[in-house]
FIMAR-141159 format. One line per field, with one value per residue: residue number from 1; residue in three letters; x, y, z of N, C-alpha, C in turn. Coordinates in pm, 1 decimal, always signed. Example, Ala and Ser with C-alpha at 12.3 -4.5 7.8 and 13.67 -1.06 7.14 Angstrom:
seq	(1:2)
type	(ALA:SER)
n.xx	(+1319.0:+1285.0)
n.yy	(-569.0:-225.0)
n.zz	(+780.0:+708.0)
ca.xx	(+1230.0:+1367.0)
ca.yy	(-450.0:-106.0)
ca.zz	(+780.0:+714.0)
c.xx	(+1320.0:+1290.0)
c.yy	(-330.0:+3.0)
c.zz	(+780.0:+787.0)
***
This chain:
seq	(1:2:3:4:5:6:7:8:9:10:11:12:13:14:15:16:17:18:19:20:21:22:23:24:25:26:27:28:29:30:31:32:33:34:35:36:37:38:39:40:41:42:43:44:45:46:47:48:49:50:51:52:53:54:55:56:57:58:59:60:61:62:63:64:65:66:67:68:69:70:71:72:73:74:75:76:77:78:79:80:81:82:83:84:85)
type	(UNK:UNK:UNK:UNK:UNK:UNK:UNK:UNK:UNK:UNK:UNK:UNK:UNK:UNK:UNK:UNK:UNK:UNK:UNK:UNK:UNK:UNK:UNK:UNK:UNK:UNK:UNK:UNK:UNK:UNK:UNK:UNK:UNK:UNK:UNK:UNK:UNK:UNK:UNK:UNK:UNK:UNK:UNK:UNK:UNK:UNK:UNK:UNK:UNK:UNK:UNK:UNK:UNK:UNK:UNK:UNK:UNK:UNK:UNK:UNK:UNK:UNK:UNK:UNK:UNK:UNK:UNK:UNK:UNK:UNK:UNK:UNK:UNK:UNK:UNK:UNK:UNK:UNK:UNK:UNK:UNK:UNK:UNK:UNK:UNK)
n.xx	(+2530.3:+2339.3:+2138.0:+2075.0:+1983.8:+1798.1:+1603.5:+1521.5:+1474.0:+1211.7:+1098.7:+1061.3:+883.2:+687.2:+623.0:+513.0:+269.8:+105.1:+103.1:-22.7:-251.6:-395.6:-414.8:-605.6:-820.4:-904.8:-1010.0:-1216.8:-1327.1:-1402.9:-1588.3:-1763.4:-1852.7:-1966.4:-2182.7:-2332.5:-2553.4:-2600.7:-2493.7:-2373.2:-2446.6:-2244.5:-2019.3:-1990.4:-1988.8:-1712.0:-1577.2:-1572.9:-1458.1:-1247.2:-1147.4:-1126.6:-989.0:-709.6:-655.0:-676.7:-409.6:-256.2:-207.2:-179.6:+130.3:+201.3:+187.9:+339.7:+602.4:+624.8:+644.6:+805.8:+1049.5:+1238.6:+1306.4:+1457.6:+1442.0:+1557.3:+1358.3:+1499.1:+1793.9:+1765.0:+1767.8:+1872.7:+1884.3:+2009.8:+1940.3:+2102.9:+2004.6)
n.yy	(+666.9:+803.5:+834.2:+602.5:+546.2:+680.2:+625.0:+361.9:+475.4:+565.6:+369.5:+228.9:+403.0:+372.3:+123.9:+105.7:+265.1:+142.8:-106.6:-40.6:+94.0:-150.7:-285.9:-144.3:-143.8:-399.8:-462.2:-302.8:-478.5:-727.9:-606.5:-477.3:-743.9:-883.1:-693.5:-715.4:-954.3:-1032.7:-1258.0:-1191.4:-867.2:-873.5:-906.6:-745.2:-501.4:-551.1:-594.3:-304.6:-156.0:-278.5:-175.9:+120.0:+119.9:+42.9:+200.7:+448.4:+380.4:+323.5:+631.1:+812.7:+651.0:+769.3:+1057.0:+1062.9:+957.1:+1164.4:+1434.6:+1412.3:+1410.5:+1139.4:+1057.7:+852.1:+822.4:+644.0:+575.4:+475.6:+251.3:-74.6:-363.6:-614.5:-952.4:-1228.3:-1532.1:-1775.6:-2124.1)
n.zz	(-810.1:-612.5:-716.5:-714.1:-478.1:-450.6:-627.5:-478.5:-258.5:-325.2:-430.3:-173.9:-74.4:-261.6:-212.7:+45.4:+6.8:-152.9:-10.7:+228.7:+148.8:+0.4:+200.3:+362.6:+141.2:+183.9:+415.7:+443.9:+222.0:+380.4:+547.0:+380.8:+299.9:+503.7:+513.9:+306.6:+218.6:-37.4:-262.5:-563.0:-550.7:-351.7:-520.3:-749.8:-597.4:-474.5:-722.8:-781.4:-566.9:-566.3:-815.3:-804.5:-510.3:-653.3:-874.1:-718.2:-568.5:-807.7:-918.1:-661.8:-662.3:-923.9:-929.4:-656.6:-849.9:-1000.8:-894.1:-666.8:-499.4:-317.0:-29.4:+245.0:+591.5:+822.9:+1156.1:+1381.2:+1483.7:+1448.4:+1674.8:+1703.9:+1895.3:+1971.5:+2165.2:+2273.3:+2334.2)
ca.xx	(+2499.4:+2301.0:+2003.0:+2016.7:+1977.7:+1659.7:+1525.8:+1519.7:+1417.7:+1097.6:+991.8:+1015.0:+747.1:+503.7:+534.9:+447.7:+160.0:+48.7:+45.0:-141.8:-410.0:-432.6:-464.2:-729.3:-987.2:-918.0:-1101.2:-1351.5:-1404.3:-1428.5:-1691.4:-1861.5:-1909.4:-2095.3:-2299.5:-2393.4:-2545.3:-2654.4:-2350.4:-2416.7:-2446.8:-2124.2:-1942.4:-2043.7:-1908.6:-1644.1:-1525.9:-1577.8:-1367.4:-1090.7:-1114.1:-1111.4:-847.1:-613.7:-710.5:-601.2:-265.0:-151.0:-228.9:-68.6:+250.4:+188.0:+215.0:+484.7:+720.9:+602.8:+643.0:+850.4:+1206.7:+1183.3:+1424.2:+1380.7:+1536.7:+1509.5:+1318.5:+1611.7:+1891.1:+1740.5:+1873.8:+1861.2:+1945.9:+2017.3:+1964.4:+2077.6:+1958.7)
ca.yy	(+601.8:+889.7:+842.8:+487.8:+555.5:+793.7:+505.5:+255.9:+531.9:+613.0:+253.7:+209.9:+459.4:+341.3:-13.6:+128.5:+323.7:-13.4:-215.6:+49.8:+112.0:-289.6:-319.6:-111.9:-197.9:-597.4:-457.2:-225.9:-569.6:-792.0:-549.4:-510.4:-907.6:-945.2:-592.1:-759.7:-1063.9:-1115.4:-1253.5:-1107.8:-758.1:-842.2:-907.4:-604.9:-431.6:-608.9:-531.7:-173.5:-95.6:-302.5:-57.5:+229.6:+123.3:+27.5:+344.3:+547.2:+346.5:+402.2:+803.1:+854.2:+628.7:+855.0:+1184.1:+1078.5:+985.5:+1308.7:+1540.2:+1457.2:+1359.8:+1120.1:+1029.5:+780.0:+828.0:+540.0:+617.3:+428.3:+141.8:-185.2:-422.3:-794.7:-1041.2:-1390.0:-1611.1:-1918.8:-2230.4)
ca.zz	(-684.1:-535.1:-803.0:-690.4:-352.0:-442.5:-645.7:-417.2:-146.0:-384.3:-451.5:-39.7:-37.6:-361.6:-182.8:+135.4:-24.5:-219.8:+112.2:+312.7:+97.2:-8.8:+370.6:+394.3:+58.0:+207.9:+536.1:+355.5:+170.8:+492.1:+624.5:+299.1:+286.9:+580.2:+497.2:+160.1:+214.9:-205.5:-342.4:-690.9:-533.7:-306.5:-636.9:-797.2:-548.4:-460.8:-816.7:-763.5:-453.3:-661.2:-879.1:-660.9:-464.8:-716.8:-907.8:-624.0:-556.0:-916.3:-886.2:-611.1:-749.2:-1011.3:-818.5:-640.2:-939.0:-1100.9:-828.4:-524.6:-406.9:-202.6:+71.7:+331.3:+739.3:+920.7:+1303.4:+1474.9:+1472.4:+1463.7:+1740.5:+1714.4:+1960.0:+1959.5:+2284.8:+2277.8:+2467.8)
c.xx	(+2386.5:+2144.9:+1962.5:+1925.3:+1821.1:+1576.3:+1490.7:+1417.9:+1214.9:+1030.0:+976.3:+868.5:+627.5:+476.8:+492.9:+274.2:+65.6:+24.3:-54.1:-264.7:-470.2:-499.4:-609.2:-894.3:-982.0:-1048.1:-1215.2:-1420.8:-1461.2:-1548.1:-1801.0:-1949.9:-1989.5:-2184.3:-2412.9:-2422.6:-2580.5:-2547.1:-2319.1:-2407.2:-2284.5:-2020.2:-1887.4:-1905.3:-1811.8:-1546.3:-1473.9:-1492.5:-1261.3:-1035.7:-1069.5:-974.0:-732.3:-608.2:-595.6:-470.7:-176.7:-158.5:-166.7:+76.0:+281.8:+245.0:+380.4:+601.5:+733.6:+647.5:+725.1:+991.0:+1226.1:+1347.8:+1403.7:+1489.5:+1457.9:+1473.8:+1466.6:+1696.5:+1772.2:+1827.7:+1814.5:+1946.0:+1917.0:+2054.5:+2018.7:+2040.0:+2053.3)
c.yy	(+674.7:+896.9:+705.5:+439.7:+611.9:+634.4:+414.5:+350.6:+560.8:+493.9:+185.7:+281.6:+457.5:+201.4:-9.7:+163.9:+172.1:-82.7:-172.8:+4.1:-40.3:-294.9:-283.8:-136.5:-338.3:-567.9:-433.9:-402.9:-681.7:-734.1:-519.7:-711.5:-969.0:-820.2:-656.1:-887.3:-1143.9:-1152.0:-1254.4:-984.3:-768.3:-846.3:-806.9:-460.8:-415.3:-518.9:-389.1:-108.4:-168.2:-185.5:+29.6:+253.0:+119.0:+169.3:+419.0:+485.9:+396.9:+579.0:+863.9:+813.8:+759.8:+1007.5:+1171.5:+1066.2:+1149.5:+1445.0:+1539.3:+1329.2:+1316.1:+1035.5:+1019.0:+774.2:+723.0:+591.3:+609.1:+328.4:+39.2:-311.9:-576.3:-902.0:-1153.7:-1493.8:-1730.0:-1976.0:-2295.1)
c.zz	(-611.2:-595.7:-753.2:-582.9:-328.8:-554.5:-579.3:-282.7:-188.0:-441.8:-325.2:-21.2:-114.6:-259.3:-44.5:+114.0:-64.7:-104.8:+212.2:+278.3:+27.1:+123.6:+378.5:+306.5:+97.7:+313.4:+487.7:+294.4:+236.5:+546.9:+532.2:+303.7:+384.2:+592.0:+399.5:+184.9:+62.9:-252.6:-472.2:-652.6:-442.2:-417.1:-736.7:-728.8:-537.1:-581.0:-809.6:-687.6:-508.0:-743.9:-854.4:-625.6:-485.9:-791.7:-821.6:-568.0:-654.4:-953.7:-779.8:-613.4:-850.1:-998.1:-777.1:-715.9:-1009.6:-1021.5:-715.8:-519.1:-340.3:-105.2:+216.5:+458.0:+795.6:+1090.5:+1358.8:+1441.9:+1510.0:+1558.5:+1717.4:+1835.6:+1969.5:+2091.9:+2260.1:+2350.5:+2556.1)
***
């Protein structure tokens, strides 16, 4: 149970890592696309920071299965409330 718990805690934090750094080569690529106006050279690129970025997602996945224990504390309780009409 306790390995499960660390599994689940250690693919919270690759798919954190994965959504981050997606987040951020989308922008990089939003701000490339109106830097680049050749769209042959934005392509290029384009490609390139795919690379990159994915690159550096699976390396640090990488890392972290290889090297670290990971175990996830939630900030706080989550409250929900439900109004009705």
């Amino acid at each position: 149970m306790a390995i499960e718990r660390v599994d689940r805690h250690r693919e919270k934090m690759n798919n954190m890592v994965n959504d981050e750094i997606t987040r951020m080569f989308e922008k990089v690529l939003d701000y490339a696309e109106v830097a680049v106006p050749n769209g042959d050279q934005y392509k290029k690129l384009r490609s390139k920071i795919l690379r990159v970025g994915n690159n550096c997602i699976r390396n640090i996945q990488k890392d972290i299965e290889k090297n670290y224990d990971v175990k996830y504390r939630a900030q706080s309780e989550t409250i929900i409330e439900v109004l009705q009409k």
